[in-house]
C-alpha positions as CSV (number, residue, x, y, z in Angstrom):
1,X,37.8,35.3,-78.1
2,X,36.6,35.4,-81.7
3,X,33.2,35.2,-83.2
4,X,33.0,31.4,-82.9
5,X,33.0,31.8,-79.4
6,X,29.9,33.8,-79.4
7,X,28.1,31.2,-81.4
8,X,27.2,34.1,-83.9
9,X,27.2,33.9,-87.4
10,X,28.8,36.7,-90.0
11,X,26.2,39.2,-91.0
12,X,24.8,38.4,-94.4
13,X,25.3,41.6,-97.1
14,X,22.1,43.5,-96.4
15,X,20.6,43.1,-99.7
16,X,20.5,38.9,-98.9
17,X,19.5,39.4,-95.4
18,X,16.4,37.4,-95.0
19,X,14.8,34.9,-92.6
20,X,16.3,32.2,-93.9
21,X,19.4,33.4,-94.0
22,X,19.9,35.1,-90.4
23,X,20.0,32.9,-87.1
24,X,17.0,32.4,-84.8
25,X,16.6,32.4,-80.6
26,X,14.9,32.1,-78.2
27,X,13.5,34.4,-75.3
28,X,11.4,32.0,-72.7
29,X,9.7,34.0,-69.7
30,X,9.7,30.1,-68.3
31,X,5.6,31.6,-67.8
32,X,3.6,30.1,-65.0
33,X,0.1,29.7,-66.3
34,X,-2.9,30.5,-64.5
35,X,-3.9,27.6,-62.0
36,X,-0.1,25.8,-62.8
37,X,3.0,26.1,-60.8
38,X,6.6,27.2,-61.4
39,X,7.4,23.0,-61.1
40,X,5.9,22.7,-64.5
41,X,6.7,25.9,-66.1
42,X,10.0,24.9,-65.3
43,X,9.4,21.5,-66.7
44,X,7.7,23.3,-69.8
45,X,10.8,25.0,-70.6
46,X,13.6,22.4,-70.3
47,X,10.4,20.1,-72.8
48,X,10.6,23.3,-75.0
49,X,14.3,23.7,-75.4
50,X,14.9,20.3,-75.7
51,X,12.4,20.7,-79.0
52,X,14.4,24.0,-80.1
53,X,17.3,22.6,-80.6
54,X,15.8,19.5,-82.5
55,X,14.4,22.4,-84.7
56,X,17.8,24.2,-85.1
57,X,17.3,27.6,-82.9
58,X,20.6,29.0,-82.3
59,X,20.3,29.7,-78.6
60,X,17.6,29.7,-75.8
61,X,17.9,32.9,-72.9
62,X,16.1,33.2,-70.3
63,X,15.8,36.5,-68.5
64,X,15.8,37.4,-64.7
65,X,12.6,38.5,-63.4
66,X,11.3,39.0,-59.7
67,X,8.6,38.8,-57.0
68,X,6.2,38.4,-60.4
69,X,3.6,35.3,-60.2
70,X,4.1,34.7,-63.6
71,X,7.7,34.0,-64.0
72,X,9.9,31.2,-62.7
73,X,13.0,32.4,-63.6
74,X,14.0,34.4,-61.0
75,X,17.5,32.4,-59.9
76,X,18.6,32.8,-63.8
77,X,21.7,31.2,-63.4
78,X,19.7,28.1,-61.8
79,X,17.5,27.8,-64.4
80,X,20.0,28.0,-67.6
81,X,22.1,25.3,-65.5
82,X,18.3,22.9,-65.7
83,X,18.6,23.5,-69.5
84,X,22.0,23.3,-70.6
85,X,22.0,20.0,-68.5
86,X,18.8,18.7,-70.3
87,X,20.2,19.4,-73.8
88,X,23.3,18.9,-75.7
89,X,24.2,21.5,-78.1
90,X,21.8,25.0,-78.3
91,X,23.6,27.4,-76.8
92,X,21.6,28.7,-73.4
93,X,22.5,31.8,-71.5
94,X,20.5,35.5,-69.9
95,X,18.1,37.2,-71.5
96,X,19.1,39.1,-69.2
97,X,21.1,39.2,-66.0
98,X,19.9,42.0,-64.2
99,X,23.9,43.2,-63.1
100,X,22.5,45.7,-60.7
101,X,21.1,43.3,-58.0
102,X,24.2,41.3,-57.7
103,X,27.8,41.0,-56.8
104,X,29.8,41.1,-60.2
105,X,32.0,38.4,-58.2
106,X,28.7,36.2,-57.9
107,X,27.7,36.3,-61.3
108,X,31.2,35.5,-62.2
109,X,31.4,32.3,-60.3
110,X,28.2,31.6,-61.2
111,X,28.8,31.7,-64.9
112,X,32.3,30.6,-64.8
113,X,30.8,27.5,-62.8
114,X,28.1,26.9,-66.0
115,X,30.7,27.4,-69.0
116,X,32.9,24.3,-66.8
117,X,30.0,22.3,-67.0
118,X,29.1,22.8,-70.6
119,X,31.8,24.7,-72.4
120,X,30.9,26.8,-75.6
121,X,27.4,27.0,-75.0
122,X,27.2,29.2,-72.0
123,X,25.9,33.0,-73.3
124,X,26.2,36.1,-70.4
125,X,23.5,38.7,-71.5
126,X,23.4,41.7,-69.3
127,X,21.3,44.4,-68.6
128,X,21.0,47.3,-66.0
129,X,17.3,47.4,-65.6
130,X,16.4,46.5,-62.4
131,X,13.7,43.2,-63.4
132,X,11.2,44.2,-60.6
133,X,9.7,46.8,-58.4
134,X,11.4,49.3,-56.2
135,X,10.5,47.4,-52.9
136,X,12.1,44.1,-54.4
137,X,15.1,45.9,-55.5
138,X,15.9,47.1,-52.0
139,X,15.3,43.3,-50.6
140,X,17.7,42.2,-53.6
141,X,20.2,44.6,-52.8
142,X,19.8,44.8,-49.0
143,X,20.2,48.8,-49.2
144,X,20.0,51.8,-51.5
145,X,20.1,50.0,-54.6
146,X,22.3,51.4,-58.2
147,X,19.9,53.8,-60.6
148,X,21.9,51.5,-63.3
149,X,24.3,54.5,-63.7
150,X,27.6,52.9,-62.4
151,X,26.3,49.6,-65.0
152,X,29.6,50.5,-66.9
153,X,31.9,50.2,-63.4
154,X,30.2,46.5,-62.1
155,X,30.5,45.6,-66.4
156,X,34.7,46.3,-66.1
157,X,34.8,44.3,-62.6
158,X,32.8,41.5,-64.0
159,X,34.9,41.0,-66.8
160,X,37.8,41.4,-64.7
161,X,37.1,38.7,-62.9
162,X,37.2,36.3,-66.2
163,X,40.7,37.8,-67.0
164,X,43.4,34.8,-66.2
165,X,45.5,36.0,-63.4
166,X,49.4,34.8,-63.6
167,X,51.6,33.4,-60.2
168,X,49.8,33.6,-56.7
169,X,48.1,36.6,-57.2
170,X,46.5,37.9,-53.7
171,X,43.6,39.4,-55.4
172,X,39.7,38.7,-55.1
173,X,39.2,36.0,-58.4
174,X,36.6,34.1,-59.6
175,X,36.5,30.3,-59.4
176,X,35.6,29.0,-61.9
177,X,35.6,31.7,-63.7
178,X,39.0,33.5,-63.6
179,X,40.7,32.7,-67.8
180,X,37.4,30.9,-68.5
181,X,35.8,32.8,-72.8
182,X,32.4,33.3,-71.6
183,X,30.8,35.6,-74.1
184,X,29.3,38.8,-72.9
185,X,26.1,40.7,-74.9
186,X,24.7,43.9,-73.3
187,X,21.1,44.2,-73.6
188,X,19.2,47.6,-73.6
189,X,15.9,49.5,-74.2
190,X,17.2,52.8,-74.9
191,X,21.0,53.8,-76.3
192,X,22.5,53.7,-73.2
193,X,23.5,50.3,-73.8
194,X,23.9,50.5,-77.2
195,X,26.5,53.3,-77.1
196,X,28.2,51.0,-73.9
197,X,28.3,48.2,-76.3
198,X,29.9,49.9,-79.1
199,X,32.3,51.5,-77.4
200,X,33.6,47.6,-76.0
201,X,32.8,46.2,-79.4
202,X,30.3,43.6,-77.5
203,X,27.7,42.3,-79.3
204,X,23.7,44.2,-78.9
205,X,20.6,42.6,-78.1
206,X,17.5,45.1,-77.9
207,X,14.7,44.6,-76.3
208,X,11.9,45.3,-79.3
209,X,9.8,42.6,-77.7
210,X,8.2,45.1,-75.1
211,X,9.9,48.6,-75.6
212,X,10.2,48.6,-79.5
213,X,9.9,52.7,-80.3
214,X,13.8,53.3,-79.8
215,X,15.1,50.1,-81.7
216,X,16.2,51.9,-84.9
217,X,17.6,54.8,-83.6
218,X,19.4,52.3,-81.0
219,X,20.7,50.1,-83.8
220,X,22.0,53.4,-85.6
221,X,23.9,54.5,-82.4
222,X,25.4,51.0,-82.1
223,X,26.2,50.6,-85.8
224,X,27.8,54.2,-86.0
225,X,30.1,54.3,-82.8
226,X,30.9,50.4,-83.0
227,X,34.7,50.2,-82.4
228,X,36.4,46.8,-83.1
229,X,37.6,44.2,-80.6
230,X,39.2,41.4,-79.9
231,X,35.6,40.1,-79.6
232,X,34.1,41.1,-82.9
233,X,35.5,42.7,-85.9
234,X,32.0,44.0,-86.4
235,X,28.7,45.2,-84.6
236,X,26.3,42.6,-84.2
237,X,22.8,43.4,-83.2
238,X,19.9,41.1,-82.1
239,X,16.2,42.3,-81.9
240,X,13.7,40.8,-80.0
241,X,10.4,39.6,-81.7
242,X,7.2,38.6,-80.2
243,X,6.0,35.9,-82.7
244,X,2.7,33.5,-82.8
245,X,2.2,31.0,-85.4
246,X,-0.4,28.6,-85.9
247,X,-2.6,27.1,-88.6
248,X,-4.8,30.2,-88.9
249,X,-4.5,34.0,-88.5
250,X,-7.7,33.8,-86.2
251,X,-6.3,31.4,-84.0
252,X,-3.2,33.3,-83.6
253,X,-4.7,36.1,-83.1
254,X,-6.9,34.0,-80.3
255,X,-3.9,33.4,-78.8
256,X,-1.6,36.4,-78.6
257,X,-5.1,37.5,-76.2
258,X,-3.1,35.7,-73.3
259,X,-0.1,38.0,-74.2
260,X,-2.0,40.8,-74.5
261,X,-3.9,40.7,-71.2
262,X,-0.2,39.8,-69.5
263,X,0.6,43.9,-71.1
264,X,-2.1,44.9,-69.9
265,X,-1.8,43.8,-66.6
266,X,1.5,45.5,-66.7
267,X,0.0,49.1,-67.1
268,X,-2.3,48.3,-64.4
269,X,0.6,47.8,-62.0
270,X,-0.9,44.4,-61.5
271,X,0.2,40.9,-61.4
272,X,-0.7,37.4,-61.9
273,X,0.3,33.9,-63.9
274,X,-0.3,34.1,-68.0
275,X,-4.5,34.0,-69.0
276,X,-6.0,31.6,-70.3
277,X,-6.8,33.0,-74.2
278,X,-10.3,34.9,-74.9
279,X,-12.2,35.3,-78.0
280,X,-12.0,39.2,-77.6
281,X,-10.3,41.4,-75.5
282,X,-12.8,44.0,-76.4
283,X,-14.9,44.2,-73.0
284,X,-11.4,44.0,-71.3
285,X,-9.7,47.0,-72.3
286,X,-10.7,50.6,-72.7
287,X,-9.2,52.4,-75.9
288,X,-6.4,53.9,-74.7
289,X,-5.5,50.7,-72.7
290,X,-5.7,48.9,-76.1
291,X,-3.5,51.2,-77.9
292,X,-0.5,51.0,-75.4
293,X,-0.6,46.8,-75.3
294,X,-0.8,47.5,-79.5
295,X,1.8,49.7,-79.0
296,X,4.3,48.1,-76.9
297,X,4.0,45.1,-79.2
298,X,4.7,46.8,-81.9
299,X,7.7,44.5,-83.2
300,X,5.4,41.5,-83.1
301,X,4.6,38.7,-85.7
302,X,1.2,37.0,-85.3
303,X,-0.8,34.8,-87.5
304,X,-0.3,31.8,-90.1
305,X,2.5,30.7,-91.6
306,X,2.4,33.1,-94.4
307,X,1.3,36.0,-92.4
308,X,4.5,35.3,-90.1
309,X,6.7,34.8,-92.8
310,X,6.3,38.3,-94.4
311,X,5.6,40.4,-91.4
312,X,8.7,39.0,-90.2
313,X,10.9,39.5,-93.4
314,X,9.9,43.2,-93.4
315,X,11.2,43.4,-90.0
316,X,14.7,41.7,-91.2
317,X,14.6,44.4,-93.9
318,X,13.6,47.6,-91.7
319,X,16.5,46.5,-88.5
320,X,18.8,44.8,-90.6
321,X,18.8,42.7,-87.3
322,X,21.7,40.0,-87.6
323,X,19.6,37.2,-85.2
324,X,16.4,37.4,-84.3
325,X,15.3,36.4,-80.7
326,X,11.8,35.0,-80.3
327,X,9.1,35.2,-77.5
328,X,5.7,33.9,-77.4
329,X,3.6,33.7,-74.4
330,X,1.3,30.9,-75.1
331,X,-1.4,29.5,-72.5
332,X,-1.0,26.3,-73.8
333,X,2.3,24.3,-73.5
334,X,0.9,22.1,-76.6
335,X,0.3,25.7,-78.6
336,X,3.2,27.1,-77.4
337,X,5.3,24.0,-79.0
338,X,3.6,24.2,-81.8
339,X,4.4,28.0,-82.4
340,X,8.0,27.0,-82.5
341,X,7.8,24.3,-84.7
342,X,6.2,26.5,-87.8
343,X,8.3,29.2,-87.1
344,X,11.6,27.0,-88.0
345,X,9.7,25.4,-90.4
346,X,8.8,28.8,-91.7
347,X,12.5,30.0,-92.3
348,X,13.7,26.4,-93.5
349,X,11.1,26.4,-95.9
């Protein structure tokens, strides 16, 4: 498997590396707004990667949450099959698969059965977080579920499984799945997966869009210990981005409130669909509440065109990220469209 298969594109020399020069993603939440359902979120996001790929966005993820209101998509796998069926060419995969709470046979099948239907555009992100609460864990797992700590045993049988297998071979295999290229990222928070990922010269996605204080030294581990493959000659590391464009800085900012109170619900162990947006969120938080959601959004691009544009090439030039993968949890499907739309026209520009 080479690079092509992987959809990525070779890393610009650092001194050129700029917006326009590096590819951009998506991340989509598929978010259920507050008085919608999960029938039109999931309508929302099919409408918005249909308009992605129109715009030229590399590759649209979607990540596996669960027993959380304001997320519909919790059957992953499901949901990227509703995309990739609904567009022709953007690459759609896991922002992440959560390999903990399966089967690595199941997810092998199950992605082996999506890169048959739409080969080369199937991507297999993976992390080892558990996407939900310890109760929902145990119901996922049906016993004492994995700490993440044997991630690196279920990583070698899932890939196993997409090894071809010669003659009648009695062993467990997955079909579809068994000979089938479907590229494999490992996504992380911390270095665990970085080091994992450098060590099987597998590409790096990091999760900057919520967890954002270890994403330098995590690119530094990956970048330093990165041992070549048959997959990639050399490291390749995504970082996640929450970005909101729009005509104005103050209506940005008016929007990234539905974001913010979606953090802040977070640290309140709390949960619900996406707010609407408020003109302050002031009376909403107390200080210290205010400094973690500033915090934890710390790799975040919000505002006009222009403000975007340079808040995002001094990210390029501080992570020397080789992709950039985008969220943005907009109220408004309309908003949230429209978000997109700058923001390509913002690095084709």
């Amino acid at each position: 498997m080479s690079d092509l298969n992987y959809g990525l594109h070779s890393a610009t020399d650092s001194n050129n590396r700029r917006l326009s020069t590096i590819p951009l993603s998506i991340l989509d939440l598929a978010p259920i707004t507050a008085g919608s359902t999960a029938t039109q979120s999931l309508q929302n996001t099919l409408d918005l990667a249909q308009h992605a790929e129109k715009w030229g966005y590399l590759r649209f993820w979607l990540a596996e949450h669960h027993s959380m209101p304001g997320i519909a998509s919790s059957a992953t796998s499901v949901v990227i099959g509703h995309v990739a069926g609904g567009t022709s060419k953007i690459r759609v995969g896991s922002g992440g698969i959560m390999l903990p709470n399966h089967s690595p046979l199941v997810i092998a099948e199950q992605f082996g059965t999506l890169e048959s239907l739409y080969p080369g555009r199937i991507d297999l992100g993976l992390g080892r977080a558990p996407g939900s609460d310890q109760l929902t864990s145990q119901a996922l797992r049906r016993g004492p579920g994995s700490d993440g700590q044997d991630f690196p045993e279920r990583l070698r049988e899932l890939r196993d499984y997409f090894q071809p297998v010669s003659g009648s071979s009695m062993r467990v295999r997955a079909i579809p799945g068994e000979g089938l290229n479907v590229p494999i990222w490992l996504l992380g928070s911390s270095g665990f997966s970085a080091q994992l990922s450098a060590a099987l010269g597998l590409p790096f996605a990091f999760a900057s869009h919520f967890a954002p204080d270890y994403l330098l030294p995590a690119f530094d581990l990956y970048r330093g210990h990165f041992r070549p493959s048959e997959f990639l000659e050399k490291p390749y590391a995504m970082a996640g981005v929450n970005v909101i464009v729009a005509d104005t800085d103050a209506e940005a900012r008016r929007l990234a409130t539905s974001q913010e109170q979606q953090f802040l619900n977070l640290i309140r162990r709390r949960t619900g669909q996406l707010s609407a947006p408020v003109d302050s969120m002031e009376s909403i938080w107390t200080p210290q509440e205010k400094a973690l959601v500033q915090r934890q959004l710390g790799f975040a691009a919000i505002g006009s065109p222009e403000t975007v544009r340079a808040r995002l090439e001094e990210i390029i030039q501080e992570t020397q990220a080789d992709e950039l993968i985008v969220a943005a949890q907009v109220y408004d499907h309309k908003a949230r469209l429209r978000s997109y739309e700058l923001l390509a026209e913002i690095k084709n520009g």
